[in-house]
Every structure is written in structure tokens, then in C-alpha cells.
C-alpha positions, -999 to +999 in steps of 0.1 A: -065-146-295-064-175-315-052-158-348-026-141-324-014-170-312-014-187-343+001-153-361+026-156-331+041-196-339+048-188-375+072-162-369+093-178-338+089-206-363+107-184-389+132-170-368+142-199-356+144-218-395+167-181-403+188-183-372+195-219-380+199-217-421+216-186-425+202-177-459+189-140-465+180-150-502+142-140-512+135-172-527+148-191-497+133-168-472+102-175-489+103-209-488+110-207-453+078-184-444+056-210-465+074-239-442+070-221-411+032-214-423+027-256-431+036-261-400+013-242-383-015-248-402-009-290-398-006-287-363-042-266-361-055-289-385-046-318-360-052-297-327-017-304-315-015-265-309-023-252-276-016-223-255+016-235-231+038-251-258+041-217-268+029-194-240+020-156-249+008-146-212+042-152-196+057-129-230+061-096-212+070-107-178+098-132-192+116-106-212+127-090-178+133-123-162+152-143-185+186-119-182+180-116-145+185-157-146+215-157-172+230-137-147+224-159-118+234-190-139+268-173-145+272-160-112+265-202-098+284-217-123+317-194-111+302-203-078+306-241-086+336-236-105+356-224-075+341-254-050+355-279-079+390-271-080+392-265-040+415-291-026+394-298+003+359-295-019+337-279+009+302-292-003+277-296+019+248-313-003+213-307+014+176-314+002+149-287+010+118-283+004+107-243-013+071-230-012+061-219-051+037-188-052+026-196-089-007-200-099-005-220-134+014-251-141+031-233-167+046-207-135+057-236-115+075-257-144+094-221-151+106-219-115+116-256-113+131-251-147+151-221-135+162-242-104+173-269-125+197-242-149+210-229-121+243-247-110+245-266-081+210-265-077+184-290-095+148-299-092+140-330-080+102-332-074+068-311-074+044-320-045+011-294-042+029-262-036+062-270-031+095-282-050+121-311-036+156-290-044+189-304-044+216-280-036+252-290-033+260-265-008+239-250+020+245-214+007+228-226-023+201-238-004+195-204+019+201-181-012+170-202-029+149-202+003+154-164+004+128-169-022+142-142-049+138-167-079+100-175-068+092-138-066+104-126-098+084-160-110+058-148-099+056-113-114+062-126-147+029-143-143+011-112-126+021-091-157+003-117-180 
């Protein structure tokens, strides 16, 4: 798994370097496989490499999840959008407290991170099993108690 792993950083490493250099020469692509490569091998060398900075077991679940959540962010931020320019700006802010079903920390900082994307909502603290939310309006508030977000959370982590 190791090797995986490893095997795995180098190329989201080298993605990334091509989606941010643009260059489809050989020489330079080289150069950026050997950088990517560098990298990886001075962060094992210095065991600075370990399994949540870049976690595999949420890979298969997350592919499903993350366009369910772009969706949802678009769908809020229209949401949020219209309350702005409202002449009489019917917010309602309210805190709540939501029950998390995930088992790893890496589970829970996804679905706090996800609450914190969304607009008009944001994440405010993590105590045991439950997160302190935000919400500007008390929609917001019942649409994230309805507890949608923390099951598909959840699944990703069951598909691990």
C-alpha cells in the first residue's frame, strides 16, 4: 500500500505541476516527472508523508460526492445571492448543533469542510460527535439538519 500511495502522490503531483505550467514539451514534462518524483522521495525520506494529506480510502466514494456538493454550493450561493439584494434582507441567523455519523477524523473535517463551502452556512466548532453550524437563515439550518450532507459523508467513507 505504501508503494501505492507513494506511486499515487507523484502523479497528482504531476498533474497538478502540468495544469499549472502548461507545457506539453518532452523535455519539460520530463523535468516535471523527475520534480514531482524529488518531491516525493524527500518527503519519505523525512517521513513527512502520511496517509490523510493525501487520502486514497475516501478516493472512490469522493468522486460521486464532490459534484453532488458543487451543485449544492451553486444552488446556496443563488440562494444567498437573492437574500442579498432583498430590500428587506430576510435573515434569520441561527446556531445549531448537527450530529456527524463519521468514523475517521478525516470523515468529519470533510463534512465540516463541506459545511463551511457551502454558502450561508460555516463551521464553527467540533465537539465529540457533533459540529457548532452557523447558518444565516433557518432554512439553511433545517435543510442541514435533514442530515443529506452527513449521509452521503458517510458513504464515501463506507465505500473505502
Amino acid at each position: 500500500m505504501l508503494r501505492f500511495h507513494s506511486i499515487s502522490v507523484v502523479f497528482s503531483l504531476f498533474a497538478f505541476w502540468l495544469l499549472l505550467s502548461g507545457y506539453f514539451t518532452p523535455f519539460l514534462m520530463t523535468l516535471g516527472l523527475l520534480s514531482s518524483v524529488a518531491v516525493v522521495w524527500f518527503a519519505r525520506r523525512m517521513d513527512v508523508v502520511d496517509q490523510e494529506g493525501h487520502p486514497l480510502h475516501l478516493g472512490r466514494g469522493v468522486m460521486g460526492y464532490w459534484p453532488w456538493l458543487i451543485v449544492e454550493i451553486v444552488k446556496s450561493a443563488w440562494t444567498v445571492s437573492k437574500l442579498i439584494v432583498h430590500p428587506h434582507l430576510p435573515i434569520s441567523p441561527t446556531m445549531l448543533r448537527v450530529k456527524m455519523s463519521q468514523q475517521s477524523p478525516v470523515g468529519q473535517v470533510v463534512y465540516a469542510n463541506s459545511i463551511t463551502l457551502t454558502p450561508g452556512t460555516i463551521s464553527v466548532a467540533i465537539e465529540e460527535d457533533e459540529i457548532l453550524v452557523h447558518a444565516l437563515t433557518r432554512a439553511g439550518a433545517d435543510d442541514l439538519a435533514g442530515g443529506d450532507m452527513d449521509r452521503r459523508v458517510t458513504a464515501c467513507e463506507a465505500r473505502s
